[in-house]
TIZA-325851 format. One record per atom (N, C-alpha, C): y, z, x; residue number from 0; atom name; residue in three letters. Coordinates in pm, 1 decimal. Layout:
! residues N
+----------+----------+----------+-----+-------+---------+
|        y |        z |        x | num | atomo | residuo |
+----------+----------+----------+-----+-------+---------+
|        Y |        Z |        X | NUM |    CA |     ala |
...
+----------+----------+----------+-----+-------+---------+
This chain:
! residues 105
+----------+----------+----------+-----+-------+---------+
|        y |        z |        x | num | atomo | residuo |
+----------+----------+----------+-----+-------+---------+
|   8105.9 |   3180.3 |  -3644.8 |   0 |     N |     unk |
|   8191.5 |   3063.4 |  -3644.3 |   0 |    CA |     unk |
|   8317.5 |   3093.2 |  -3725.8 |   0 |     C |     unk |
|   8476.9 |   3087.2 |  -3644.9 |   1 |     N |     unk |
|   8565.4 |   3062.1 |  -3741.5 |   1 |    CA |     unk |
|   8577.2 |   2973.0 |  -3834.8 |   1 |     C |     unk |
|   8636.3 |   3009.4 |  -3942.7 |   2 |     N |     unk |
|   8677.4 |   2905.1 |  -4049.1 |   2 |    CA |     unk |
|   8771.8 |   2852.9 |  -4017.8 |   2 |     C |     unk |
|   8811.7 |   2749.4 |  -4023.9 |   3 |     N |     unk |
|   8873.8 |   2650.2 |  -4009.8 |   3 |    CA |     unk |
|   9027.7 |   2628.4 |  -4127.7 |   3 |     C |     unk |
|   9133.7 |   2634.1 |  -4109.6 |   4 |     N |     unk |
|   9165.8 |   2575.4 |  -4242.7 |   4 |    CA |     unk |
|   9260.0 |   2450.8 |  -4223.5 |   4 |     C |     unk |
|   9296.9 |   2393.6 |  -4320.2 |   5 |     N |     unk |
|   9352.7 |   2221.5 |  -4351.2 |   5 |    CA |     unk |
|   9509.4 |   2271.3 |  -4404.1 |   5 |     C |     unk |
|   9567.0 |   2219.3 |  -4294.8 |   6 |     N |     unk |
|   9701.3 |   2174.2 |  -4350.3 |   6 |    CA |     unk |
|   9765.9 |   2086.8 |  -4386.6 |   6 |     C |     unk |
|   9801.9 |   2052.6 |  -4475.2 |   7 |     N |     unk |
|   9878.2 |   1932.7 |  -4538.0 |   7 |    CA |     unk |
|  10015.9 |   1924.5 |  -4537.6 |   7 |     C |     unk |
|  10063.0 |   1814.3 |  -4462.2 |   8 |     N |     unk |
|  10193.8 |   1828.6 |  -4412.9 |   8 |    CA |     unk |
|  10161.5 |   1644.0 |  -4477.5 |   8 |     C |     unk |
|  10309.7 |   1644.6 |  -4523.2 |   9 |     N |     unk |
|  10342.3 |   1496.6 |  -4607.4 |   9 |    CA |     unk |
|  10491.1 |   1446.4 |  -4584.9 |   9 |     C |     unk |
|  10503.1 |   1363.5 |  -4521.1 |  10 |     N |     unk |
|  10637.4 |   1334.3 |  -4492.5 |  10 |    CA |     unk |
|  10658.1 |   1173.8 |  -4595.7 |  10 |     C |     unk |
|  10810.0 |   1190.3 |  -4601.5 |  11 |     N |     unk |
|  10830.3 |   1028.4 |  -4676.8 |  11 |    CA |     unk |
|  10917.7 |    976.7 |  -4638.9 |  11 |     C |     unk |
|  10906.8 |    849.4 |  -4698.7 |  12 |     N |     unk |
|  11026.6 |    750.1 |  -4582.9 |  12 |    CA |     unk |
|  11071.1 |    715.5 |  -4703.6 |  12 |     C |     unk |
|  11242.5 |    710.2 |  -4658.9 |  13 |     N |     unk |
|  11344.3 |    712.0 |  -4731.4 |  13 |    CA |     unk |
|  11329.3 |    554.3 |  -4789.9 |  13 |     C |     unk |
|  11277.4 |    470.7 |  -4758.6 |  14 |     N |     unk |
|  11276.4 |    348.5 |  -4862.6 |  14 |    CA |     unk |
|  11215.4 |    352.4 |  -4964.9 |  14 |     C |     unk |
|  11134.1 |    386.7 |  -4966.6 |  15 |     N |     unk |
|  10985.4 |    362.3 |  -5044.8 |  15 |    CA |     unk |
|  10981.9 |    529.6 |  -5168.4 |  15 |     C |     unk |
|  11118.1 |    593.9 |  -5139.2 |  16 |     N |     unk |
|  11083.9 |    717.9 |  -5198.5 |  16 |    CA |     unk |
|  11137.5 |    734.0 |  -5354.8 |  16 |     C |     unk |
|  11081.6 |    831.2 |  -5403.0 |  17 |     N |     unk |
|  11069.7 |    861.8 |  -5608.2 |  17 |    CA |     unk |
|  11137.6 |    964.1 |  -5564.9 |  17 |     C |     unk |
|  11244.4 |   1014.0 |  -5662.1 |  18 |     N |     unk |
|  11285.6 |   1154.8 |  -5671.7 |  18 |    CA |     unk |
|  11173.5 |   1273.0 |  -5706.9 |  18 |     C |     unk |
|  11046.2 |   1241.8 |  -5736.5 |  19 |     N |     unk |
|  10942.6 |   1334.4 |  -5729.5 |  19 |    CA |     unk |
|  10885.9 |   1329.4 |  -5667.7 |  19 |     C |     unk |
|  10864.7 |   1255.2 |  -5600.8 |  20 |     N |     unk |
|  10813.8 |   1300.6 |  -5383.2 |  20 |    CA |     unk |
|  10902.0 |   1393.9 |  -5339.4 |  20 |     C |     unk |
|  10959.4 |   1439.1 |  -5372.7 |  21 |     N |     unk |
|  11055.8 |   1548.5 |  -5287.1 |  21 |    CA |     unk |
|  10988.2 |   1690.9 |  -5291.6 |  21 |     C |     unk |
|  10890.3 |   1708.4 |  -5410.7 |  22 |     N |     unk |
|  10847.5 |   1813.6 |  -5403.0 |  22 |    CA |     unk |
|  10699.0 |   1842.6 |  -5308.3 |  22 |     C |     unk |
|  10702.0 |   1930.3 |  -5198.5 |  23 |     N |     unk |
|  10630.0 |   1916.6 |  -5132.0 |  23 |    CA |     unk |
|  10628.8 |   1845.3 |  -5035.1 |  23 |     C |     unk |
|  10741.1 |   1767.2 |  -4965.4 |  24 |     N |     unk |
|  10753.1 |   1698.1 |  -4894.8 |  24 |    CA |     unk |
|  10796.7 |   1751.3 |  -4780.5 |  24 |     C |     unk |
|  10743.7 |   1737.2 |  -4656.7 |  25 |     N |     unk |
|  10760.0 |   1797.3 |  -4512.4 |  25 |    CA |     unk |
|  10868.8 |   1752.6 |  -4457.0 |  25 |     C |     unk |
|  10913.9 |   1613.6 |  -4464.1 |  26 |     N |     unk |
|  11028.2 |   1584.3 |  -4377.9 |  26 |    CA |     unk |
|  11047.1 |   1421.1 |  -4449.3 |  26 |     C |     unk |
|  11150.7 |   1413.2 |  -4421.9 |  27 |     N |     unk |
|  11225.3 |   1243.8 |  -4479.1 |  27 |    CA |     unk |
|  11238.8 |   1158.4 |  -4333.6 |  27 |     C |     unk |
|  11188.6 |   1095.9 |  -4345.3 |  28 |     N |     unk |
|  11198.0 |    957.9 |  -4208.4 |  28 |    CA |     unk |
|  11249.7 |    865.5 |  -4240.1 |  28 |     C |     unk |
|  11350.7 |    848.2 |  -4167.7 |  29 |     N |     unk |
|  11477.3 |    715.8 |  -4231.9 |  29 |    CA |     unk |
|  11405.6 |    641.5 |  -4077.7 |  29 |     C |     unk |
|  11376.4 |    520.1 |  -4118.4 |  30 |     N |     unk |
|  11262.2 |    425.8 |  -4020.4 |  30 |    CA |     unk |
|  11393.8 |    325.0 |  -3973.9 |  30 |     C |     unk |
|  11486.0 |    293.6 |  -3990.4 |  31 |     N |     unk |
|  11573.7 |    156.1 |  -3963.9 |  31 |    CA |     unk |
|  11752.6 |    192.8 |  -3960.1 |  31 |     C |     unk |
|  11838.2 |     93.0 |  -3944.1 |  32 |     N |     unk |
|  11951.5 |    112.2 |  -3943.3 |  32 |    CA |     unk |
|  12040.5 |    153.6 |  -4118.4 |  32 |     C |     unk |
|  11982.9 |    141.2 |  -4187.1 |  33 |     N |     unk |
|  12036.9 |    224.2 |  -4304.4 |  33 |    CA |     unk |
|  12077.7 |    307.0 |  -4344.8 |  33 |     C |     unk |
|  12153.8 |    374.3 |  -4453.8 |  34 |     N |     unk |
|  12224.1 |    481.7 |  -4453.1 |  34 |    CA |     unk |
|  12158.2 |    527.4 |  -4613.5 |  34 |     C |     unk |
|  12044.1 |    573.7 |  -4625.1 |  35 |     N |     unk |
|  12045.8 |    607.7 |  -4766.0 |  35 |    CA |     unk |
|  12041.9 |    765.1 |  -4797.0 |  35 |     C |     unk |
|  12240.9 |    741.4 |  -4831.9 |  36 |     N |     unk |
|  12288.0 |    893.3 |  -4875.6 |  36 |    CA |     unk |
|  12190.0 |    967.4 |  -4968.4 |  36 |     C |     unk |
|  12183.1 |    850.9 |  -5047.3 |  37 |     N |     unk |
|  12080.8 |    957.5 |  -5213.6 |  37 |    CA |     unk |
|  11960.3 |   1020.3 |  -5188.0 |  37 |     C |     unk |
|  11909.1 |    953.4 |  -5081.8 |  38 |     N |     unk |
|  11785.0 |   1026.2 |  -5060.1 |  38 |    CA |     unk |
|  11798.6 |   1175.4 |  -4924.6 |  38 |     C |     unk |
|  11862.2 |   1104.9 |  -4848.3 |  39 |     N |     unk |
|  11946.1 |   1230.0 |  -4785.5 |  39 |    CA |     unk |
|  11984.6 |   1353.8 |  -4801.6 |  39 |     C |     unk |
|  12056.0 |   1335.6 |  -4946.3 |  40 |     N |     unk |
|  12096.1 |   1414.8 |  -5005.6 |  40 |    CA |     unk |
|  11969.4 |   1518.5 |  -5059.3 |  40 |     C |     unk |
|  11962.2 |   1417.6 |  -5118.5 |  41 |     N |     unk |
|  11784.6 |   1495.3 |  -5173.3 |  41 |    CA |     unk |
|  11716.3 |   1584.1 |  -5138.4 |  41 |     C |     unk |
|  11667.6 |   1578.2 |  -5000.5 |  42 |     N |     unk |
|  11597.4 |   1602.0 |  -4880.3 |  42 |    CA |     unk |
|  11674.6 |   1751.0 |  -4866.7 |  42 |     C |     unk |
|  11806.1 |   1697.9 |  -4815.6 |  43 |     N |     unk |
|  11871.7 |   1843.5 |  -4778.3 |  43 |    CA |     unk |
|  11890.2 |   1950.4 |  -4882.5 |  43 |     C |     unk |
|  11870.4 |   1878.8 |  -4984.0 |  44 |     N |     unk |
|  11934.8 |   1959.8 |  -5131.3 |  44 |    CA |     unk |
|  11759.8 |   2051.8 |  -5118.7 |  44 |     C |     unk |
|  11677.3 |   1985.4 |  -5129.6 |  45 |     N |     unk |
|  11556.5 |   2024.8 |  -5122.3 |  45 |    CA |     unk |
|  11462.6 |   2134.7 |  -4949.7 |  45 |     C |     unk |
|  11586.7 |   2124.7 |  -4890.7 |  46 |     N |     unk |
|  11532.1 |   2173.7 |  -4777.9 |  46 |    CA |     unk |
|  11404.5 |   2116.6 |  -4694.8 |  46 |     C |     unk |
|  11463.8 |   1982.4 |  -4672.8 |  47 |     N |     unk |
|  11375.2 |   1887.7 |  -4618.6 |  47 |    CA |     unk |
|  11417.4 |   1855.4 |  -4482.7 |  47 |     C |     unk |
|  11371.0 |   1863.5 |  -4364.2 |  48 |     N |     unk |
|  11459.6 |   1824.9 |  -4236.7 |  48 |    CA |     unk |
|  11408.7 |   1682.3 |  -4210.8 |  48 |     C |     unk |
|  11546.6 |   1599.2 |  -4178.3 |  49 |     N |     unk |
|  11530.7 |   1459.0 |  -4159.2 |  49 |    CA |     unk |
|  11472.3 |   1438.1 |  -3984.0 |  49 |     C |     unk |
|  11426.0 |   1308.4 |  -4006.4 |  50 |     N |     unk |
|  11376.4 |   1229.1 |  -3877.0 |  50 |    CA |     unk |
|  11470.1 |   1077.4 |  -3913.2 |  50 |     C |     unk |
|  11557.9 |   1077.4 |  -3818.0 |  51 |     N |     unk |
|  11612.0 |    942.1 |  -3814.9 |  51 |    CA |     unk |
|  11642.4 |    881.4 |  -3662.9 |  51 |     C |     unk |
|  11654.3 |    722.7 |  -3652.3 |  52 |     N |     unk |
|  11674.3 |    652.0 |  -3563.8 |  52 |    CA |     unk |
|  11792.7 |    713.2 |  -3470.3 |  52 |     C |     unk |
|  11765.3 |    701.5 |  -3363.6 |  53 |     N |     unk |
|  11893.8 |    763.8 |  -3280.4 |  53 |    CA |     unk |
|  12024.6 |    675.7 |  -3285.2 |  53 |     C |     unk |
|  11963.6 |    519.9 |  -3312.0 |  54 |     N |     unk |
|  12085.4 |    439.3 |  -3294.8 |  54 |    CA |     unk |
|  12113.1 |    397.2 |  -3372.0 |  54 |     C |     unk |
|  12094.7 |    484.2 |  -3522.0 |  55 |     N |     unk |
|  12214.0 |    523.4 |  -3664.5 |  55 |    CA |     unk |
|  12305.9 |    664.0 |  -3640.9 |  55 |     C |     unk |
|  12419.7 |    596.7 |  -3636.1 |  56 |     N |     unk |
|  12503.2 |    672.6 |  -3578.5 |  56 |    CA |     unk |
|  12531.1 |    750.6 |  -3722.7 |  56 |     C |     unk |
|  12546.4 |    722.2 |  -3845.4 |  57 |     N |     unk |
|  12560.0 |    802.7 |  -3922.8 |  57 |    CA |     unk |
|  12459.9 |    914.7 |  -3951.3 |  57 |     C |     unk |
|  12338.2 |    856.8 |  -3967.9 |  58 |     N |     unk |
|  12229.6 |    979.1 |  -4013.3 |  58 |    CA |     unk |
|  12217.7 |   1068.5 |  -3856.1 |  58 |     C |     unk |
|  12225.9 |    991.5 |  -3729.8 |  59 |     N |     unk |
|  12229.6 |   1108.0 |  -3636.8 |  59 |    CA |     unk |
|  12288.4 |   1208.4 |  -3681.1 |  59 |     C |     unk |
|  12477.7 |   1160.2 |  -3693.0 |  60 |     N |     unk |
|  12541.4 |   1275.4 |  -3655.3 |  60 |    CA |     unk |
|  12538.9 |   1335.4 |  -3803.2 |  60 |     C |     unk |
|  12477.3 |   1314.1 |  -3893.3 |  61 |     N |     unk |
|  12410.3 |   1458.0 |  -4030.6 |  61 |    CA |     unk |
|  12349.2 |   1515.5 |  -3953.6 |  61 |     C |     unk |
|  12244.8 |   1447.2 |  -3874.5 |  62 |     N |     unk |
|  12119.1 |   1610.8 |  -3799.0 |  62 |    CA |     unk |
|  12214.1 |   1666.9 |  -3728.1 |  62 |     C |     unk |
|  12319.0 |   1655.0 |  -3631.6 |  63 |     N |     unk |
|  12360.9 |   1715.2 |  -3566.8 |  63 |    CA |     unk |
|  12459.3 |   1788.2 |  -3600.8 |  63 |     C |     unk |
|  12541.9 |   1757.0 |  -3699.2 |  64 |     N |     unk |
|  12639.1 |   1828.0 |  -3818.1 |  64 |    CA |     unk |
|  12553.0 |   1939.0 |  -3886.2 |  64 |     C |     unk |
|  12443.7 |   1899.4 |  -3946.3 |  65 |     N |     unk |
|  12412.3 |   1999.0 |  -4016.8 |  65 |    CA |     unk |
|  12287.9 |   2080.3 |  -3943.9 |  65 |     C |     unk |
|  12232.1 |   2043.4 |  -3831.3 |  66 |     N |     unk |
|  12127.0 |   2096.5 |  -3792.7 |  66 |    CA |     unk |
|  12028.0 |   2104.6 |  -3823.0 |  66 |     C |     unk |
|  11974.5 |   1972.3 |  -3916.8 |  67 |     N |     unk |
|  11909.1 |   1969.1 |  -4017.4 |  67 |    CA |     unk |
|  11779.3 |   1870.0 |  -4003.1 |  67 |     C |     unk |
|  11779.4 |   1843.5 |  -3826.4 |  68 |     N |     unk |
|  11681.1 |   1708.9 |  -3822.8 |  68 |    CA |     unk |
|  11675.7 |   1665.3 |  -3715.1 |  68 |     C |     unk |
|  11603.9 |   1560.6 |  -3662.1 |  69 |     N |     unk |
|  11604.3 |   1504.2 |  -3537.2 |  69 |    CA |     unk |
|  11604.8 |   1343.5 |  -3525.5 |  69 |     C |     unk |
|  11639.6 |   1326.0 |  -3432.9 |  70 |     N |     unk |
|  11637.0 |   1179.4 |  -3395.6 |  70 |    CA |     unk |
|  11524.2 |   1107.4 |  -3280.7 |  70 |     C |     unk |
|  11494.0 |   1004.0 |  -3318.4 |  71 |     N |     unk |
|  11436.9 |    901.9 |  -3215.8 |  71 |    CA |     unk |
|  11478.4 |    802.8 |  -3157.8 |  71 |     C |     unk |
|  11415.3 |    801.4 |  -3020.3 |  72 |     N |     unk |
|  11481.0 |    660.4 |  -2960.0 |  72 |    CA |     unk |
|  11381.7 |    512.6 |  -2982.4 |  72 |     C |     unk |
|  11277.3 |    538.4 |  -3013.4 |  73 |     N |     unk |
|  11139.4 |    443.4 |  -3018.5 |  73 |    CA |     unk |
|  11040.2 |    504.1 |  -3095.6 |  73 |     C |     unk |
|  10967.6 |    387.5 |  -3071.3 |  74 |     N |     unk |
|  10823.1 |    447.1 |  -3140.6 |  74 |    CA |     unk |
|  10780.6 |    539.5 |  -3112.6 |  74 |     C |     unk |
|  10782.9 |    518.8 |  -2968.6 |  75 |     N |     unk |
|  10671.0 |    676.5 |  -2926.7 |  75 |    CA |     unk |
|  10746.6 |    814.3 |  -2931.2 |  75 |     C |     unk |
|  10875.6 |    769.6 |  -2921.4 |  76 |     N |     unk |
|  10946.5 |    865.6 |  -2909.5 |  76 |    CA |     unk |
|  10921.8 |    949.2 |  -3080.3 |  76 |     C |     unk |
|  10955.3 |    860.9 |  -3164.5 |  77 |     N |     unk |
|  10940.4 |    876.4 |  -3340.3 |  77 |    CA |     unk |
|  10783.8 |    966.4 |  -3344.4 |  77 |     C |     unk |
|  10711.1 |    891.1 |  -3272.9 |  78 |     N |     unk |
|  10503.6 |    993.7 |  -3305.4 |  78 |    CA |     unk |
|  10552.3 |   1089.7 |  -3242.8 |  78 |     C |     unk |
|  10596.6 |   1112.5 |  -3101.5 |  79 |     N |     unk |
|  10624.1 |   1234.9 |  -3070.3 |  79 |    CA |     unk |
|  10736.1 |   1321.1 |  -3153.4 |  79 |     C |     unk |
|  10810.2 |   1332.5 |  -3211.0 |  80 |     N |     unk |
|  10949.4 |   1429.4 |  -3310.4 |  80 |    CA |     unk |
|  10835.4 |   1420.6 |  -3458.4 |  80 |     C |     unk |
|  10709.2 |   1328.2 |  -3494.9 |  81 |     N |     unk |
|  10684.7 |   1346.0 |  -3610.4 |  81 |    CA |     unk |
|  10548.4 |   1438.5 |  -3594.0 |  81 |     C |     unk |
|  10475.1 |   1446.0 |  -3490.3 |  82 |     N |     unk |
|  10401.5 |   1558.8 |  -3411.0 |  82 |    CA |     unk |
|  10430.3 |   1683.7 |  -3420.6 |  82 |     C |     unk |
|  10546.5 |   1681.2 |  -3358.1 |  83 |     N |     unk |
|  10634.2 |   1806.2 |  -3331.6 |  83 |    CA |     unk |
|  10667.0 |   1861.0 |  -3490.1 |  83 |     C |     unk |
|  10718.1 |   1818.6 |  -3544.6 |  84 |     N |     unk |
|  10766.9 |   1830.6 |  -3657.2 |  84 |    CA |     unk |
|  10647.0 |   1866.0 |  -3776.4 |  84 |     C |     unk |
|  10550.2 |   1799.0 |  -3747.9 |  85 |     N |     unk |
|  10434.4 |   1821.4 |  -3835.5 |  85 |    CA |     unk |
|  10345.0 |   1935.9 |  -3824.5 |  85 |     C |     unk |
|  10375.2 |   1995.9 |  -3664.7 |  86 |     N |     unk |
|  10277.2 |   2090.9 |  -3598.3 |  86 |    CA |     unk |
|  10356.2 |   2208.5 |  -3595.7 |  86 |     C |     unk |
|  10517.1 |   2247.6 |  -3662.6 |  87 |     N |     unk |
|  10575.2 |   2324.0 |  -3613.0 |  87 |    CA |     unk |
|  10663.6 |   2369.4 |  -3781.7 |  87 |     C |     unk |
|  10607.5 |   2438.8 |  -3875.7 |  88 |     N |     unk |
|  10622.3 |   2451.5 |  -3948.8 |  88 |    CA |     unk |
|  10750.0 |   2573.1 |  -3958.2 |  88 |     C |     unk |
|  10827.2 |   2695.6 |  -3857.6 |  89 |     N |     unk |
|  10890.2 |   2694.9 |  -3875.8 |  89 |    CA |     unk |
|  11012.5 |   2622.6 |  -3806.4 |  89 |     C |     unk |
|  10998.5 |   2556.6 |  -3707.9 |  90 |     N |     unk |
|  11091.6 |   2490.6 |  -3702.0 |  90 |    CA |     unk |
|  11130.7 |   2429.3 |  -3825.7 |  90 |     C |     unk |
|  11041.6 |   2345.5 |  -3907.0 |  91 |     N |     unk |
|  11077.5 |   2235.9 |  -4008.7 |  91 |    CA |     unk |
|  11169.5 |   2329.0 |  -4093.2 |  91 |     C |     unk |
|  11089.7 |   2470.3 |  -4172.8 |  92 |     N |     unk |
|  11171.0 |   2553.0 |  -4227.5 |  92 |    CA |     unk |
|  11352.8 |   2587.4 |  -4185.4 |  92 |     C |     unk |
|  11315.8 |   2614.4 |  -4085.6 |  93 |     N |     unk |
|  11453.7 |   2633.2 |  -3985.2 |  93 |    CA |     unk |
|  11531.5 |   2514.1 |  -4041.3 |  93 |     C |     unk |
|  11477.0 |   2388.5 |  -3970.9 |  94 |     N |     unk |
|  11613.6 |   2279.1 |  -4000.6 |  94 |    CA |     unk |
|  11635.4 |   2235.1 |  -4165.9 |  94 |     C |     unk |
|  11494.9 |   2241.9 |  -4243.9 |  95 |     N |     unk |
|  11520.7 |   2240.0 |  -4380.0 |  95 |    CA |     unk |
|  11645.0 |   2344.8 |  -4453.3 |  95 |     C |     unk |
|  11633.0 |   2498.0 |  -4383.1 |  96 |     N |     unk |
|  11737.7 |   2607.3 |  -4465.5 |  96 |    CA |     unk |
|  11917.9 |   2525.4 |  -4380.5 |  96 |     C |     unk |
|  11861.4 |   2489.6 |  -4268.7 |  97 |     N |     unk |
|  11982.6 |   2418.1 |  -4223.9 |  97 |    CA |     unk |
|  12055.9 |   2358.5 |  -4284.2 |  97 |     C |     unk |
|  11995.4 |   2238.6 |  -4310.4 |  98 |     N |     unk |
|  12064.7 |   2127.4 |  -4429.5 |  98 |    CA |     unk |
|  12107.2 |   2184.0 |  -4579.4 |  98 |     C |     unk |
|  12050.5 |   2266.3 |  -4581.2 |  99 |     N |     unk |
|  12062.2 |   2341.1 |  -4756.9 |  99 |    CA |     unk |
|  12186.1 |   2393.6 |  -4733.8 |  99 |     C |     unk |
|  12204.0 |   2443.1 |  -4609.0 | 100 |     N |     unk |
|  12342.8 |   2574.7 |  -4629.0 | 100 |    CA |     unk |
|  12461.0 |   2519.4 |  -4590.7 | 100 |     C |     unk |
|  12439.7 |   2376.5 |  -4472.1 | 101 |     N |     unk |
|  12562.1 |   2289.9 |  -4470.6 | 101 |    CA |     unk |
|  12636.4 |   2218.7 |  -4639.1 | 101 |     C |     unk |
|  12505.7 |   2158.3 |  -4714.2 | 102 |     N |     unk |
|  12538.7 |   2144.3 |  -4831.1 | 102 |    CA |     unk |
|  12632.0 |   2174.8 |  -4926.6 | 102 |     C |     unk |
|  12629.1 |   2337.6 |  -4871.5 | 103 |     N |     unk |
|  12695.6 |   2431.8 |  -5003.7 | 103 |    CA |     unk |
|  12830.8 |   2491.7 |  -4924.5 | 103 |     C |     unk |
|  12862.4 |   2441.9 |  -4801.7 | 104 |     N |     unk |
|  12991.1 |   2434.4 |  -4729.3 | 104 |    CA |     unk |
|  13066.5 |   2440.3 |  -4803.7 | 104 |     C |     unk |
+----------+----------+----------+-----+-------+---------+
């Protein structure tokens, strides 16, 4: 029998977040029409790739500026990019070094 092993993948949503959730944190999910730069910032500073609403036009166009994240159109659409995102560890890496290196532009 193979062994099995457990991955722990932890994502946080930008309302509810401590500047010490950042460590270890898989991805930042901005859930609503809001713009919260500080935690944003955070995230990218930390090499965190965002998940935000498609129809926030600001945090879109950061993922797409910096390459640093993805967007949703709905719910299902959101389980599916947080799936993806959870199951695909270098991608996450990928868009996390993304956001880090737009940063330092």
């Amino acid at each position: 029998m193979k062994a099995q092993s457990l991955h722990l993948c932890r994502f946080i949503m930008s309302e509810w977040v401590d500047d010490e959730q950042y460590e270890g944190a898989t991805l930042l999910w901005v859930v609503d029409g809001s713009e919260p730069w500080e935690a944003v910032h955070l995230a990218m500073t930390n090499r965190i790739p965002l998940l935000v609403p498609e129809d926030n036009e600001p945090m879109k166009q950061v993922c797409v500026s910096a390459g640093c994240g993805m967007s949703y159109r709905d719910a299902a659409d959101a389980r599916n990019c947080l799936e993806f995102l959870l199951m695909n560890e270098a991608v996450r890496r990928q868009l996390g070094a993304n956001g880090q290196a737009y940063l330092r532009q």
